[in-house]
C-alpha positions as CSV (number, residue, x, y, z in Angstrom):
1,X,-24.5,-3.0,-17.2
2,X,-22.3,-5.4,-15.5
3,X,-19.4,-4.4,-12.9
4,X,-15.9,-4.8,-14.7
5,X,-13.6,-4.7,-12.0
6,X,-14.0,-3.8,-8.1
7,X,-12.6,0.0,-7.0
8,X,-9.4,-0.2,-5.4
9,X,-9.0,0.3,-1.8
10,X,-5.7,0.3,0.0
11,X,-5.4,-1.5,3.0
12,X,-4.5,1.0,6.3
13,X,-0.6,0.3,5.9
14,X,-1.0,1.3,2.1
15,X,-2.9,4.5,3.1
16,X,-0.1,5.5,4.7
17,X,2.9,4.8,2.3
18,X,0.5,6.4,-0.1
19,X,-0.3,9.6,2.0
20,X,2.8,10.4,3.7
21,X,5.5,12.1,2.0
22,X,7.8,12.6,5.3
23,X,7.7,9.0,6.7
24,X,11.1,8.1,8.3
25,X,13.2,5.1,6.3
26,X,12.7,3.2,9.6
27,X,8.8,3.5,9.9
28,X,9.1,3.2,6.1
29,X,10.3,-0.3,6.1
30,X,8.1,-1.2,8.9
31,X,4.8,-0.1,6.9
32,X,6.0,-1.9,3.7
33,X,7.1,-5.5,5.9
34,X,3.3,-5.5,7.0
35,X,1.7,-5.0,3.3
36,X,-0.5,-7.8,2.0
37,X,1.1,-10.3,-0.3
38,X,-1.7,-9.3,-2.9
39,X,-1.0,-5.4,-2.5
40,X,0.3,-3.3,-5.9
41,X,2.5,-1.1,-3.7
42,X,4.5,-4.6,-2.7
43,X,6.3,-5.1,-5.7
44,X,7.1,-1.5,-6.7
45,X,8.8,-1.1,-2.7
46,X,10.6,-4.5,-3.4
């Protein structure tokens, strides 16, 4: 059987906005400015 799509795995940044549920507004925005353009957190924090 072929593959139909490739698993998803976040970059390190998205690990973290995914995993932390105290992360300061500050370190927040910080985390999200360094997400790769082709990330599906970026447009959901936009």
């Amino acid at each position: 059987m072929p593959l139909l799509y490739l698993p998803y795995v976040p970059s390190r940044f998205e690990a973290f906005l995914l995993e932390g549920r105290h992360i300061r507004a500050d370190v927040h925005e910080w985390l999200a400015a360094r997400l790769p353009r082709s990330s599906r957190l970026g447009s959901r924090l936009s």
